[in-house]
C-alpha positions as CSV (number, residue, x, y, z in Angstrom):
1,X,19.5,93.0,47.8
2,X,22.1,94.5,49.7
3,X,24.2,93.0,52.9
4,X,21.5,93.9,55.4
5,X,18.9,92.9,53.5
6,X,20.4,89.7,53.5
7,X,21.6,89.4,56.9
8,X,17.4,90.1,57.9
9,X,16.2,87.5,55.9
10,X,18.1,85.1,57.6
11,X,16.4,86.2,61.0
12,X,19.0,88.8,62.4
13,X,16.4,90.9,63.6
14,X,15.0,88.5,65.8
15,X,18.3,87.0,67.0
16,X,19.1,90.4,68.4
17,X,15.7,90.8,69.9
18,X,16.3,87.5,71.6
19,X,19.8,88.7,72.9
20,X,18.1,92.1,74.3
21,X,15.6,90.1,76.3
22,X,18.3,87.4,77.4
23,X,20.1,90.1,79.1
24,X,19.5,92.2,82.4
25,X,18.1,95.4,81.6
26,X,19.7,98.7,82.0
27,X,20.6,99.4,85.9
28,X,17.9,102.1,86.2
29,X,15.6,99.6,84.6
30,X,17.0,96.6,86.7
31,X,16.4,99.2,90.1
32,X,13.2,99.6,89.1
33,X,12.0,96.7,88.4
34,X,13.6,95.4,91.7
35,X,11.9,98.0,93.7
36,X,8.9,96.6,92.3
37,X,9.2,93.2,92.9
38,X,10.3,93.8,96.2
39,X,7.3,95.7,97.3
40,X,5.5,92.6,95.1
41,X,7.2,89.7,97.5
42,X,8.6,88.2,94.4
43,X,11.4,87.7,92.4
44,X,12.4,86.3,89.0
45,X,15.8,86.8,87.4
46,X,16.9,84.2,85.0
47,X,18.7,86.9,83.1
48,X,22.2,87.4,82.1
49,X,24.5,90.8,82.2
50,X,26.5,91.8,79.5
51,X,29.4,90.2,78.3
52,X,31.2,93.0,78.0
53,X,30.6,97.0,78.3
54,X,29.2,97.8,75.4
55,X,27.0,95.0,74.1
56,X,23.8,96.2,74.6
57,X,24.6,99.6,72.7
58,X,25.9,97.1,69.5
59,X,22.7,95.0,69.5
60,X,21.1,98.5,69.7
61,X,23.0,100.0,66.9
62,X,22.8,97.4,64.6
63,X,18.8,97.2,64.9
64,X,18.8,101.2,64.7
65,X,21.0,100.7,61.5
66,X,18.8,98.2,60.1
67,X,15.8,99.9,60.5
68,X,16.9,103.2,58.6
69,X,14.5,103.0,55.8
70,X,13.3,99.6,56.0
71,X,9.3,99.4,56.9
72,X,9.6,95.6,56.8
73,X,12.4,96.0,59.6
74,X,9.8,97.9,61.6
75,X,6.9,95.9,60.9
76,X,8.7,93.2,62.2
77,X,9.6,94.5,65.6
78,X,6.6,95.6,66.4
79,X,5.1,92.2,65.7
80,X,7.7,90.5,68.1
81,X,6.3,92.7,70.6
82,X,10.0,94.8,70.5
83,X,8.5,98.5,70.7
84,X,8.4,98.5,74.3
85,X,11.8,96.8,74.9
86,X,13.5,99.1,72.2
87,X,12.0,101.7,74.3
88,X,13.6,100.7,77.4
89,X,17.6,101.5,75.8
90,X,16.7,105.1,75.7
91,X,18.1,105.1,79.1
92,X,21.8,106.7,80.2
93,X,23.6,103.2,81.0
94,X,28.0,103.1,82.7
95,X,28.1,100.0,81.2
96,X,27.3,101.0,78.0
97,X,28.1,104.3,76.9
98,X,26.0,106.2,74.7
99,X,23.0,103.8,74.7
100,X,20.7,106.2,75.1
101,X,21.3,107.9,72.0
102,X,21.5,104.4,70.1
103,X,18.5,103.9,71.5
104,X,16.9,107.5,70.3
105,X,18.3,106.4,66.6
106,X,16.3,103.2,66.8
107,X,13.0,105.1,68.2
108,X,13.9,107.7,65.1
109,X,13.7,104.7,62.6
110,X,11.2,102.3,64.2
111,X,8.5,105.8,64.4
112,X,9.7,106.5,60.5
113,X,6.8,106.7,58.3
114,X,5.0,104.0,60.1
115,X,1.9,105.1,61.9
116,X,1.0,101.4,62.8
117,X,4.2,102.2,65.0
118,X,3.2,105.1,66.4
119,X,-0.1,104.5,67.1
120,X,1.4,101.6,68.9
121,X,3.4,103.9,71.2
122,X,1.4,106.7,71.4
123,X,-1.1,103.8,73.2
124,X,1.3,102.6,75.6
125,X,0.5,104.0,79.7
126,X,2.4,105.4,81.9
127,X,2.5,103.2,85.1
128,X,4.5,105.2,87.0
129,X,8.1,107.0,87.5
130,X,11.6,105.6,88.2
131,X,13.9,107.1,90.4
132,X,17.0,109.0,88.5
133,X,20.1,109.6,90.4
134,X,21.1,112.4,88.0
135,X,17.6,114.6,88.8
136,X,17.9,113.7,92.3
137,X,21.2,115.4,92.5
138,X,19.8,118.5,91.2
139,X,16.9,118.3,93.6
140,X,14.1,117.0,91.3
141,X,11.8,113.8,90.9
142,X,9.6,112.8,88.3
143,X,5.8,112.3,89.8
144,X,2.7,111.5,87.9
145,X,0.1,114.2,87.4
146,X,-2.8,112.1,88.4
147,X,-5.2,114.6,86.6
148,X,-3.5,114.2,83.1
149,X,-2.0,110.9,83.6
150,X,1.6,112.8,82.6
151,X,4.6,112.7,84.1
152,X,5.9,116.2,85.9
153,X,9.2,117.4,87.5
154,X,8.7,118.3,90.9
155,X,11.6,120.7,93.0
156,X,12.5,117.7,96.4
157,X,14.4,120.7,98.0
């Protein structure tokens, strides 16, 4: 048993999964969900932001890390119902640089070898398409192909 080994079986996993969910989202998460809500008419936000820039890609990294060859690790996420919030850090984030690609190495591990995994995400649905600032510029937005159920760029200009 090595370090990490250790430091899972005294419930790290699940403490970090806890702190992911205890904080806000990512801000084009947060926007999204807000835009939802307010065409909803309601609101819920009992959530904290980070403590400090940063924090989310260390929770990130260190579940990526621990995940790198480790089918128990993955297993275990997925049964805390953690595949879809993992999925969520694959998202470009100022307050925390280089997230995304943090969260590409823990989407890279979690997948591994593990077709309960994938199956799992290959299930999830599309519900629709969040506005990105950075496509926007370029004179793009993401729609959904109602006929496939896929997402596609479309040219705004």
């Amino acid at each position: 048993m090595d370090v990490v080994d250790a430091l899972i079986s005294y419930g790290l996993i699940e403490l970090l999964l806890s702190l992911l969910r205890y904080l806000e989202p990512p801000a084009i998460i947060k926007k999204s969900v807000n835009q939802a809500e307010d065409q909803e008419g309601s609101s819920s936000s009992t959530l904290k932001p980070c403590p400090y820039k940063g924090f989310r890609r260390d929770i990130v990294g260190v579940i990526g890390n621990c995940l790198y060859g480790r089918k128990i690790v993955q297993d275990e996420i997925r049964r805390k119902d953690g595949l879809l919030l993992l999925l969520q850090q694959c998202v470009i984030d100022d307050d925390n640089p280089c997230l995304r690609e943090w969260g590409i190495w823990c989407q890279r591990n979690l997948l591994d070898r593990n077709e309960e995994n994938q199956r799992a995400v290959a299930e999830l649905e599309l519900k629709g398409s969040v506005d990105v600032p950075a496509l926007a510029r370029l004179g793009l937005r993401v729609d959904m192909n109602l006929a496939t159920g896929r997402p596609m760029l479309v040219n705004i200009s």
